[in-house]
PAKOLTI-388772 format. One line per field, with one value per residue (C-alpha): residue number from 1; y, x, z. Coordinates in steps of 0.1 Angstrom, whole numbers, always signed. Each point is the difference from the previous one (the first is absolute). Example, Ala and Ser with C-alpha at 12.3 -4.5 7.8 and 13.67 -1.06 7.14 Angstrom:
vexvex: 1  2;
north: -45  +34;
east: +123  +14;
up: +78  -7;
END
This chain:
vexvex: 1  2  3  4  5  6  7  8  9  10  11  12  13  14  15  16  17  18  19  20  21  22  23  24  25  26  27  28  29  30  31  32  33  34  35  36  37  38  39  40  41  42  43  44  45  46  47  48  49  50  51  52  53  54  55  56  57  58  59  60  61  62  63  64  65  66  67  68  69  70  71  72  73  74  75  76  77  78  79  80  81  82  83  84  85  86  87  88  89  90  91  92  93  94  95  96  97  98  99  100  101  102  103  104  105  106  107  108  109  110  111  112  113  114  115  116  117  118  119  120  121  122  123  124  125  126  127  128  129  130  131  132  133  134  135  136  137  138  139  140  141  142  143  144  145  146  147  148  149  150  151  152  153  154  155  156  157  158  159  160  161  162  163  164  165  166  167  168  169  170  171  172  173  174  175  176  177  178  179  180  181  182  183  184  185  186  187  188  189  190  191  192  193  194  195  196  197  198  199  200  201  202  203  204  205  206  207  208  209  210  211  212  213  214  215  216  217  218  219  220  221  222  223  224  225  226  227  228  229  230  231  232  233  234  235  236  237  238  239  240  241  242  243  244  245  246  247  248  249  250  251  252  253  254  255  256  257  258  259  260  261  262  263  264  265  266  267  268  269  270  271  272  273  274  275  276  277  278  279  280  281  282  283  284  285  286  287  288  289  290  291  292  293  294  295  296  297  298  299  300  301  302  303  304  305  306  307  308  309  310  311  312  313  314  315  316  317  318  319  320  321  322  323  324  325  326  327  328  329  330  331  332  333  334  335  336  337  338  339  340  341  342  343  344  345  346  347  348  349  350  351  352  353  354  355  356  357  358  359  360  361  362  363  364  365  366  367  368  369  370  371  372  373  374  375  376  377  378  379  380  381  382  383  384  385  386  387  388  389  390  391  392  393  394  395  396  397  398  399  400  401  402  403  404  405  406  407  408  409  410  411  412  413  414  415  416  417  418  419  420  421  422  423  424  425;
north: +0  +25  -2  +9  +37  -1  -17  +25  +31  -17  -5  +34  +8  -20  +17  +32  -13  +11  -34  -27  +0  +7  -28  -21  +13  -11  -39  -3  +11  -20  -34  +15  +1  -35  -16  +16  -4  -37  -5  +21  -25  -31  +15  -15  +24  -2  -20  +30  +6  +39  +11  +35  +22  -9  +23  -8  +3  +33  +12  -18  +14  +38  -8  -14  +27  +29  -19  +0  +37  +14  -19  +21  +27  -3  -11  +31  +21  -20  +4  +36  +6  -18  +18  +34  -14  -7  +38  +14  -23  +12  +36  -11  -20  -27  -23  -4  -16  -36  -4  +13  -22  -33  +8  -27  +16  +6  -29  -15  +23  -4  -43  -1  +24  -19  -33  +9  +12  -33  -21  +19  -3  -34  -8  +19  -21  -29  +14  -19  +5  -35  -1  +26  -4  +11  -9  +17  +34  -1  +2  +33  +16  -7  +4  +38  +7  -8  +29  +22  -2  +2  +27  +21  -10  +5  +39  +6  -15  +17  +37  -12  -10  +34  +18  +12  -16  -33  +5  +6  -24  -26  +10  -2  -36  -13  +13  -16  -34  +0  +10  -27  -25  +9  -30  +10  +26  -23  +10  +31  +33  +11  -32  -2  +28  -23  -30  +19  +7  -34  -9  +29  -20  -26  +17  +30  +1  -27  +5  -12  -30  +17  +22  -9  +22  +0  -14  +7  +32  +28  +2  +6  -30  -14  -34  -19  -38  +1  -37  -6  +28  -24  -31  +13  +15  -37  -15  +23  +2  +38  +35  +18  +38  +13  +35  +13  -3  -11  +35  +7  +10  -20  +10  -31  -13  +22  -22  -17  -30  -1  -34  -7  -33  -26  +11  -29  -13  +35  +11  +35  -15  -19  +32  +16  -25  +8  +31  +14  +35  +21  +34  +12  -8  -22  -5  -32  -4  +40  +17  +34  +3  +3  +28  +11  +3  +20  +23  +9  +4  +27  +15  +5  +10  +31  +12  +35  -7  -22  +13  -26  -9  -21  -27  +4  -5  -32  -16  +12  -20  -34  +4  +3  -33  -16  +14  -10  -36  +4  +11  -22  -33  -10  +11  -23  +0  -6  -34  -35  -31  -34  -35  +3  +35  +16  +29  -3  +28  +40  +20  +41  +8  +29  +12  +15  +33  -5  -8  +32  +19  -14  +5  +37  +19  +9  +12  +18  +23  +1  +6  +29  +31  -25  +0  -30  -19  +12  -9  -32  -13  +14  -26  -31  +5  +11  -34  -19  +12  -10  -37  -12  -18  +16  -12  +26  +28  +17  +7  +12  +26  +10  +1  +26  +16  +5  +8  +30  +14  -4  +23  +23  +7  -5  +25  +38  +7  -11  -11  -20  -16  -8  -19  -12  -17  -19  -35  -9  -29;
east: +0  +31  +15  -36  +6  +34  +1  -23  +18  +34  -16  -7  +30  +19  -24  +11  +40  +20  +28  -28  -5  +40  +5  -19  +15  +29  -9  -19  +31  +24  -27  -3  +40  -1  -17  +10  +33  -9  -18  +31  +21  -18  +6  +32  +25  +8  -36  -10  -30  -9  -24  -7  +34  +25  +28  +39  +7  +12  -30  -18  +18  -2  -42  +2  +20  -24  -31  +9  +18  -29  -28  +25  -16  -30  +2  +12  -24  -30  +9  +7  -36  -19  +17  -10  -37  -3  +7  -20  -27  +9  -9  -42  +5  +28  -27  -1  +38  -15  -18  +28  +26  -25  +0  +2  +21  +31  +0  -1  +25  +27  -8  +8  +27  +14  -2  +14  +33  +4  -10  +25  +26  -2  -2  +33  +20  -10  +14  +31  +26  -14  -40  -23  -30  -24  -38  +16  +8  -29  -19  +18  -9  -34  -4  +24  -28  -29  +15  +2  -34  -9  +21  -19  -34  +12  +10  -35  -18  +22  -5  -42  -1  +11  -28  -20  -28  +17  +8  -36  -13  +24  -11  -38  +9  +15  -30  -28  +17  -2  -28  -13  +23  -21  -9  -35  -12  -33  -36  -16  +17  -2  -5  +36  -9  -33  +25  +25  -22  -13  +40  +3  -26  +19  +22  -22  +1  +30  +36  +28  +16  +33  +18  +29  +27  +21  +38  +14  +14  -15  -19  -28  -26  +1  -25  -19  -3  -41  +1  +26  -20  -34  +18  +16  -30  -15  +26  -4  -36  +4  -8  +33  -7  +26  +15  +15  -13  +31  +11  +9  +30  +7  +26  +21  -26  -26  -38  -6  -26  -26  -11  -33  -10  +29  +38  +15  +23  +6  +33  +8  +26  -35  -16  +31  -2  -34  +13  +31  +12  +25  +12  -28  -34  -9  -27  -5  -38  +3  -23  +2  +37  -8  -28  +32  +21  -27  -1  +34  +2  -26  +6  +38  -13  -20  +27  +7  +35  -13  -36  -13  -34  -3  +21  -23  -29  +19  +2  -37  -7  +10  -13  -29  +2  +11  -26  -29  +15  +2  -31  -19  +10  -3  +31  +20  -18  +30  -14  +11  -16  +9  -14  -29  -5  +5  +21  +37  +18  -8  +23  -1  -16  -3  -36  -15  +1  +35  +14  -22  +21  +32  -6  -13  +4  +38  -9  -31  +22  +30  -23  -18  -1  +4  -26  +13  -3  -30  -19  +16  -5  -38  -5  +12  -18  -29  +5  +3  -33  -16  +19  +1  -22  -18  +22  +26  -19  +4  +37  -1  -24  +25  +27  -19  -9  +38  +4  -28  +17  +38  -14  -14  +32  +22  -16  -9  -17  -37  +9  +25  -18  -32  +27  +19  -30  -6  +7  +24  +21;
up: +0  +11  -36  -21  +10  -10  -33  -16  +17  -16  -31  -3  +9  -26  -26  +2  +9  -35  +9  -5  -36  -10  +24  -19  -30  +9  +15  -37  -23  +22  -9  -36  -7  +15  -22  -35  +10  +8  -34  -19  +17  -13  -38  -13  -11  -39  -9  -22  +23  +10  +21  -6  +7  -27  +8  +15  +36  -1  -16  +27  +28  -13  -3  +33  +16  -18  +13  +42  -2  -17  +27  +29  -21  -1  +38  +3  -14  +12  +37  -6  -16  +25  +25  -16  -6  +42  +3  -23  +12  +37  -13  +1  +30  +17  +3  -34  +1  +9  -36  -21  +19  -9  -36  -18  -28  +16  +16  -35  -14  +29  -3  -33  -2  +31  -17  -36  +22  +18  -29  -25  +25  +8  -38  -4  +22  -21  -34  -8  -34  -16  +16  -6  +25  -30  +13  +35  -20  -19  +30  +12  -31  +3  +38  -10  -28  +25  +24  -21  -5  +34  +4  -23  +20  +32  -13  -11  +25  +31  -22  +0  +35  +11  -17  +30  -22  +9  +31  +9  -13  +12  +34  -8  -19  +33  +24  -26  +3  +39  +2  -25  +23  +36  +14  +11  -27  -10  +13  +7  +1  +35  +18  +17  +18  +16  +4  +14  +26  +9  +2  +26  +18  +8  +18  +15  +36  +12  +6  -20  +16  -12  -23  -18  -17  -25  +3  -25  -11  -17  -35  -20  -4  -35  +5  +22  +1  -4  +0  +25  +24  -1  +8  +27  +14  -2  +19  +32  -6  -2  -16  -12  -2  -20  +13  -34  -40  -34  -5  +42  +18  +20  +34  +17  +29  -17  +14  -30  +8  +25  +10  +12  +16  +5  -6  +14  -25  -16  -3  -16  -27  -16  +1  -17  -32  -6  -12  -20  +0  -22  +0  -21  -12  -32  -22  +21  +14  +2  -30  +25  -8  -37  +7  +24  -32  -22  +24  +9  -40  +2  +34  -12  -37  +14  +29  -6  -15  -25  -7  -27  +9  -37  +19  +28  -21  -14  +30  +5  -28  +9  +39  -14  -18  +32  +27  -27  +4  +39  +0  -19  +23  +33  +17  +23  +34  +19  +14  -4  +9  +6  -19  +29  -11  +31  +5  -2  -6  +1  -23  -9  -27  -25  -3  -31  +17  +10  -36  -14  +27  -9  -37  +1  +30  -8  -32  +7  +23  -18  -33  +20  -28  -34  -25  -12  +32  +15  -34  -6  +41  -7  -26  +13  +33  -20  -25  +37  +12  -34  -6  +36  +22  +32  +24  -15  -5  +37  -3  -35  +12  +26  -21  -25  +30  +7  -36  +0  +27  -16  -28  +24  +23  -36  -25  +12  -39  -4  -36  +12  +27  -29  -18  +24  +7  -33  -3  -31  -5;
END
């Protein structure tokens, strides 16, 4: 149970670690030169057979040669423009760093470019006066024409990532997927908040039989063992309140799990793999830290250094995609229950009025005084009133309430104010 925690926080990890892939680069061209030179080997030397390269061995050694000093190259230059791509991405927020460190591209490029080295160099050493490896060096030249190719993808698609077009909708892309992957987003919007409730119930009124805190050190939570959590729960025959949410800081010997009925058995190191932590928050069971993305993109887009409320409106765009998907589903309540369906586990929860906080608050005051983003927040609360189900509508109608009186305090002209309070997309 200790390790379920852990392997997906080390996965995650590892898929934003730039050594994986040119690690396995490396292991593949090492297997690769193997075995042509294995097969070259088998080829008797003067039979009259050719496989591909037909040249002498100083021919072979000068194409050989060309290949790995030309893969330190590229190496070179595709280190160099990740590196500029994570600080021009820093520029619309840091949290952004995580996505462009996972992208699969320059993993690819730096594998390949990795492994077209090795292989070349290992080939080398195998060129003699009187045996040509040629299926060996044929292989370098293809594996040497395949990088260049990727070479010229990776350049265009690190100069289209950085268009803050990209960038935002990267963000948006990453929040729609976890919120499609919430475990309990089926039924009717609104009735977490009624289960929620009946979970509180099962705790209301009695004392937890004790508290147990964290011990390890310090970090943010990145994912909790759901499964693990129930299981253990079953075995003492207890309710587990959970005292922090995935996206928490969490202090050494912060309270962390409160345990209601029997603890005996419990030991804080069990509590401890039900969770993993890291030194910042991940896409992981966490949709808010996507909305937490958008909004540092617009909050940072209209400060008064930078004054661009288009970007603003951008990010605008796409959490409005995502609190029309929030919106239309049952949200997780928070509860889980064992195989007898009795309560297990109570965990913190976002609420529907919590992520419309999260996802326009900030920008509503930040925004205070722009056309632009007092018309364009109009609409998509506006299109949220009209799309969603009841169970929304209350804090939509407080958040235009907040809204009417942004535009009051923002614009001292009456005409401004009348369109100011238009709703446009």
């Amino acid at each position: 149970m200790r390790g379920m925690a852990r392997i997906q926080s080390l996965r995650e990890r590892l898929a934003e670690a730039l050594w994986v892939a040119p690690a396995v680069g490396l292991l593949a061209a090492m297997v690769l030169a193997a075995l042509t030179i294995e097969i070259d080997g088998g080829i008797a030397v003067g039979d009259g057979a050719v496989i591909g390269f037909g040249g002498g061995p100083d021919s072979a050694r000068s194409i050989l040669s060309t290949i790995a000093a030309s893969m330190l190259t590229f190496l070179a230059l595709v280190f160099t423009l990740t590196v500029v791509a994570l600080q021009l991405a820093s520029d619309f927020s840091p949290r952004l760093l995580s996505s462009f460190l996972s992208a699969r591209i320059s993993k690819m490029a730096l594998a390949l470019f990795v492994a077209t080295f090795t292989y070349s160099v290992l080939v080398l050493r195998e060129v003699a006066p009187a045996d040509v490896p040629e299926l060996s060096v044929t292989v370098a030249i293809v594996l040497a024409i395949l990088a260049v190719l990727v070479f010229v993808y990776y350049v265009s698609e690190i100069a289209q990532s950085l268009r803050l077009a990209n960038i935002v909708d990267r963000a948006g892309a990453a929040t729609r997927a976890e919120i499609a992957a919430m475990a309990d987003h089926r039924g009717e919007p609104g009735a977490e908040e009624r289960e929620r409730e009946r979970g509180l119930g099962a705790i209301q009124g009695t004392e937890a039989a004790a508290v147990v805190h964290w011990p390890d050190g310090p970090g943010v939570v990145t994912t909790l063992d759901l499964d693990g959590m129930r299981k253990l729960a079953g075995e003492l025959d207890a309710i587990l309140e959970l005292r922090m949410a995935v996206g928490d800081f969490l202090t050494t010997g912060a309270p962390t799990v409160a345990v209601y009925g029997s603890d005996r058995g419990l030991a804080p190191e069990r509590v401890a793999g039900l969770m993993a932590t890291a030194k910042e928050r991940t896409f992981s069971q966490d949709p808010a830290f996507g909305l937490r993305q958008l909004t540092d993109i617009a909050a940072r887009a209209l400060s008064p250094g930078i004054n661009d409320p288009t970007t603003a409106v951008q990010a605008l765009d796409q959490i409005h995609d995502a609190l029309l998907r929030l919106g239309g589903r049952r949200l997780p309540s928070g509860v889980l229950r064992g195989p007898d369906d009795q309560v297990r586990a109570l965990l913190p929860v976002l609420s529907w009025d919590d992520y419309l906080h999260l996802s326009l608050d900030e920008i509503r005051i930040y925004g205070e005084g722009s056309l632009q983003v007092s018309q364009r927040m109009r609409a998509l609360l506006e299109d949220l009133a009209e799309r969603l189900p009841a169970a929304r509508q209350a804090a939509i109608a407080a958040q235009l309430r907040l809204l009417d009186r942004a535009v009051e305090a923002g614009f001292v002209d009456e005409d401004d104010r009348r369109r100011a309070g238009l709703a446009r997309g």
